[in-house]
N, C-alpha and C positions, 0 to 999 in steps of 0.2 A: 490739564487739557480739557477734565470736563468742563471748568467753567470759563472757556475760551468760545468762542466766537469762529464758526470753521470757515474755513475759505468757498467764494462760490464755488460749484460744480464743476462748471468750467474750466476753472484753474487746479480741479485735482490730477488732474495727468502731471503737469509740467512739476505742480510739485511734489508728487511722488518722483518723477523720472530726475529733479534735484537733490532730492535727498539719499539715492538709490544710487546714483550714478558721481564718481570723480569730474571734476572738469579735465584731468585728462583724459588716458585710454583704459586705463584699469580699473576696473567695477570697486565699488565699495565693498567693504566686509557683507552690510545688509543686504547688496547685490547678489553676493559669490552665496548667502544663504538661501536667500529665496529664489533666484532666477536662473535658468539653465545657462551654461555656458553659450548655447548658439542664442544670443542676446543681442539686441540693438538700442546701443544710450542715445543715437542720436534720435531717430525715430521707434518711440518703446514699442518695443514688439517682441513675443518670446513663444514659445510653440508650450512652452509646460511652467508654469510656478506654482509654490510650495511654499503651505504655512507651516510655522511648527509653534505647540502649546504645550506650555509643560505644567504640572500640577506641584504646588508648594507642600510642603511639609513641615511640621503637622499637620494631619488636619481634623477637626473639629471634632471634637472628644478626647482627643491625647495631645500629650505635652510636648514628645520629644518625638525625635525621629530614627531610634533605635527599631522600634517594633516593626520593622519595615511591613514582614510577611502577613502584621492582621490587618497594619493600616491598606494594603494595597487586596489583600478578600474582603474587605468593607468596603473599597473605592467600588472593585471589580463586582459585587454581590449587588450595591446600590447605584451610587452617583455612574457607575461606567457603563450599566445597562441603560438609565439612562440617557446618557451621551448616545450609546449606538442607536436606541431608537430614534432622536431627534435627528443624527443626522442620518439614517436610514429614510428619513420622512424626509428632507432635504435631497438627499441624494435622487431619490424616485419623481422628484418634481424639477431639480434642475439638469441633472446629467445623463447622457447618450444612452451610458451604463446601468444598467439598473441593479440596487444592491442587490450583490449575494450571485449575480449573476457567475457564469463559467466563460462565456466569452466574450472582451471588451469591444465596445464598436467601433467601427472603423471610417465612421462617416456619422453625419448626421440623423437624427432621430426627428422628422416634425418640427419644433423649435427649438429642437436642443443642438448645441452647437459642440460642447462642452461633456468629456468625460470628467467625473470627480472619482476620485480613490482616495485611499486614505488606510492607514494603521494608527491603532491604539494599543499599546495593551493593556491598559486595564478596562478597556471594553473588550478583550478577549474576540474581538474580531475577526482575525487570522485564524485563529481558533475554529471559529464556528462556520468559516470558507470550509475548514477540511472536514470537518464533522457532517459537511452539506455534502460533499464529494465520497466520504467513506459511505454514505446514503446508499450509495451505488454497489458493496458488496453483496446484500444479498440477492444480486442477478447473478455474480459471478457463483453464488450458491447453487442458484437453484438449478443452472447447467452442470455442474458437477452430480448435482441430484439426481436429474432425469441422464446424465452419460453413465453414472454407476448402475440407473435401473435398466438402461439399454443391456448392459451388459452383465449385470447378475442375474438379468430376470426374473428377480427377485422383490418386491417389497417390501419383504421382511430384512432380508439381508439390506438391502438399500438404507433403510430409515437406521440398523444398526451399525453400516458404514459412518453414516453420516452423525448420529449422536456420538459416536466414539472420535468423529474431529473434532467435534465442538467440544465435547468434553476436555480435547487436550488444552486447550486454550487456560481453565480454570485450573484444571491440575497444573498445568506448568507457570502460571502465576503464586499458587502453594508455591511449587519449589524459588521462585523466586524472589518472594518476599517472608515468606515463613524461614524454608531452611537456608534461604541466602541472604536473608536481613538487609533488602533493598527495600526503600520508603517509596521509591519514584518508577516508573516505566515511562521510556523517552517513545514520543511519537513514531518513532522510525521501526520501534521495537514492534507495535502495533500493524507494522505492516506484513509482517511475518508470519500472521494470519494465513492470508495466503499463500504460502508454500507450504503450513502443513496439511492445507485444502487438497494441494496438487499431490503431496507425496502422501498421503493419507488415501486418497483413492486408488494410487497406486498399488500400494499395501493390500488395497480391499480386492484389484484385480489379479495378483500375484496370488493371493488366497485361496480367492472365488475360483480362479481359471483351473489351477493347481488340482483345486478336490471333483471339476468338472472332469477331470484328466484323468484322477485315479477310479473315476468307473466303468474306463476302458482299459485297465490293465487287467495281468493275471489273475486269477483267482485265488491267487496266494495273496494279492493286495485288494484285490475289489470284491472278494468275498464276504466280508462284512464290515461293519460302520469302524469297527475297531481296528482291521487292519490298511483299512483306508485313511484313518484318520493320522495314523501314526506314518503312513507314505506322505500324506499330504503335509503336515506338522512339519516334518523332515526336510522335505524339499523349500517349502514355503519359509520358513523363521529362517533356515539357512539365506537364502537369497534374500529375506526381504532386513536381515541382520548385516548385508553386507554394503547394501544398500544404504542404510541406514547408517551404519558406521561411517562411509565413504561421506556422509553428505553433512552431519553432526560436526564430526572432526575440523571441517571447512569451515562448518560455523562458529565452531569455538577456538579456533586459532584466528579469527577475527577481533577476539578478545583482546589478542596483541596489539589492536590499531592505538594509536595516541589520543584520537577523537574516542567522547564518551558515548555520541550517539553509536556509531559502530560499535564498539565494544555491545556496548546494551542490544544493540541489535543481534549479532552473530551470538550471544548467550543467550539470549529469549528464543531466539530461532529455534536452537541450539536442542534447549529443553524441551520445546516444541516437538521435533523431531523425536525425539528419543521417548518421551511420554506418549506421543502417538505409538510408536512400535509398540511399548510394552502390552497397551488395548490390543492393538491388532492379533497380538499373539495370544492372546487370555480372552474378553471379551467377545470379538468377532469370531474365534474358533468354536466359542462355545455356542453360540447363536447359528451358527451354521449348522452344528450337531441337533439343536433342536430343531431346527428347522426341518431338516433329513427326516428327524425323528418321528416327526407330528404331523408333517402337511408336506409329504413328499409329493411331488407333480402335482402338486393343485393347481385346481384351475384357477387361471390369470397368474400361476405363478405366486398364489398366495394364500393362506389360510380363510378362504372364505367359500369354499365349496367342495364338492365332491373330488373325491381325489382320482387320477384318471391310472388306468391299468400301469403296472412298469414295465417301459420298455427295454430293450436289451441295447447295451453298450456301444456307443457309436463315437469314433474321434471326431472333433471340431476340424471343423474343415479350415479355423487358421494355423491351426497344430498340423495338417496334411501339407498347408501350401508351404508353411516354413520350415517341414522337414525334407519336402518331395521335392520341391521348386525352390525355393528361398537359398538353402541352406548351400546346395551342389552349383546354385550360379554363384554365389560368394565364392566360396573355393575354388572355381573355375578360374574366375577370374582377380585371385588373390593380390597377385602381381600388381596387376594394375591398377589396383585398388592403394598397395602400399605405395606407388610411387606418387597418387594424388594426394592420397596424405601426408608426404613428404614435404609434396610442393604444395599443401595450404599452410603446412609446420613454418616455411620456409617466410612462404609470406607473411606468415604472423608475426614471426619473429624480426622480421625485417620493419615494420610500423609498429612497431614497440616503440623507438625512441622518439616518433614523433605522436606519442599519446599524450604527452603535457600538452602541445600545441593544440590535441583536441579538447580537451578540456579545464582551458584557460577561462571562457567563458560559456562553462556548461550551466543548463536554467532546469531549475528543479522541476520547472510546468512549464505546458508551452507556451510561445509568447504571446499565443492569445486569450490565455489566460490573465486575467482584471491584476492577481496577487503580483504574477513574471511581470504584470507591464510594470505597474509601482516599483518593484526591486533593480527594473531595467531602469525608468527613467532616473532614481533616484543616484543607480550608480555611474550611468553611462551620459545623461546629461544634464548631470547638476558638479559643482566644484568639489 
């Protein structure tokens, strides 16, 4: 065809919509690929169409096409970056959408009529969508940061909260590929992050609240550092071990699932969990003693100025309202409390069998997410 002669302009519609279309009602093969099903052969018109290019093998430097894994990190390293640039520069000049964007449009842009999307993988594409989106964890940090210093009132205690979640991350990658001889960690596993964000400041407030508590006790316990620290110990690794167990166990009976990313998920979590405790109980306890030790009531709550007189033992007034108040309207009204929970028990159990029907077509993102629209149109209106 290059050394053919193309037809006028003119005449490209009819002969595309000849070649594309049966003469009778049933679309061609090259129809049912590239044009959606709500299609018209008689006047071509289609709300979404789809190219596809696929990449030959070998390619240039190797012979055969055995070597899959270096031929496609030499595609993906060179030629597929590349590709994503070109058509990133493409994308930004012809479509509504602009790359890399979070949500697709919904109308026109100026002269753009036309959203383009697209998946490669070995432009690792898809990829760099979520790595633009995981951008956004450390905001979910830095709230955790400043709600742990709201309520340690601490600085010190705070920044050793918070090195001791991050640290879990690394140690429990040690245990998962040192002493569990895994090569790979699945995206999903990666999101688990976050939960030991949320149960790891838990831990620090179970701790923290715990040794604020034992300096309003007896003087058999809040007498000195030592017998306070062994009430606080006590109480604290008890609860936060139980905790701990209850929520690991869940994870790692996920392992069960048949799906790899689950599994990989609920055991990363898994270690997660449990390598945080260990810190919390060794590290954090020890950082609190120093703390005591050295810059007891400093001012701002931190090792950076005079230290202010001690004052004498006072409860926390949310330890008063949920023993004084809290605890005697519960019991008060126990009764009534077990038969709401009966009747949520009830309703849950009853929209149980119809949990397939909700998610028959569940979307990983929402739909107006650029990735949800591509996996929507491609499943819901193409053949």
């Amino acid at each position: 065809w290059r050394d053919s002669a193309l037809l006028p302009e003119a005449e490209w519609g009819a002969a595309i919509n000849s070649s594309l279309c049966w003469s009778g009602d049933d679309p061609s093969p090259m129809w049912k690929a590239n044009l959606p099903v709500d299609h018209d052969c008689v006047e071509p018109s289609a709300r979404f169409i789809r190219a596809n290019y696929m990449i030959g093998w070998p390619i240039p430097g190797h012979t055969d096409t055995d070597d899959y894994e270096a031929q496609r990190a030499e595609v993906s390293t060179g030629w597929g970056q590349t590709l994503k640039a070109l058509l990133f520069e493409k994308q930004a000049e012809l479509s509504a959408t602009p790359p890399m964007h979070r949500t697709i449009a919904t109308s026109a842009v100026g002269d753009k009529v036309l959203t383009i999307t697209w998946l490669c993988s070995v432009a690792d594409w898809l990829w760099a969508v979520f790595y633009l989106d995981m951008a956004l964890i450390p905001s979910s940090f830095f709230f955790v940061f400043l709600y742990v210093w709201v309520n340690t009132q601490s600085i010190v205690l705070t920044l050793a909260g918070m090195f001791e979640i991050f640290m879990s991350v690394p140690l429990a990658l040690f245990c998962w590929k040192v002493l569990g001889g895994q090569k790979y960690i699945d995206f999903l596993a990666i999101v688990s992050v976050y939960i030991v964000v949320c149960i790891g400041a838990d831990d620090i407030f179970v701790f923290a609240d715990t040794w604020k508590a034992s300096r309003a006790m007896p003087k058999t316990i809040s007498g000195s550092l030592e017998t306070r620290f062994a009430w606080t110990f006590k109480r604290a690794a008890g609860t936060m071990l139980t905790t701990t167990t209850t929520t690991a166990m869940c994870l790692f009976l996920s392992a069960l699932a048949p799906m790899p990313a689950i599994k990989a998920f609920g055991t990363f979590a898994g270690l997660l969990i449990v390598v945080d405790f260990v810190q919390v109980i060794t590290w954090f306890p020890a950082i609190v003693l120093i703390k005591e030790k050295f810059c007891t009531e400093c001012c701002a709550k931190c090792c950076t100025g005079p230290c202010k007189p001690e004052t004498g033992p006072k409860e926390r007034a949310a330890t008063v309202f949920l023993r004084d108040k809290f605890a005697p309207f519960l019991r008060k009204w126990r009764f009534g409390f077990l038969v709401i929970s009966l009747l949520l028990a009830g309703g849950a159990g009853a929209i149980i069998p119809a949990m397939a029907k909700f998610t028959e077509n569940l979307e990983f993102l929402t739909a107006s997410h650029p990735i949800q629209a591509f996996f929507n149109a491609q499943t819901l209106d193409f053949y």
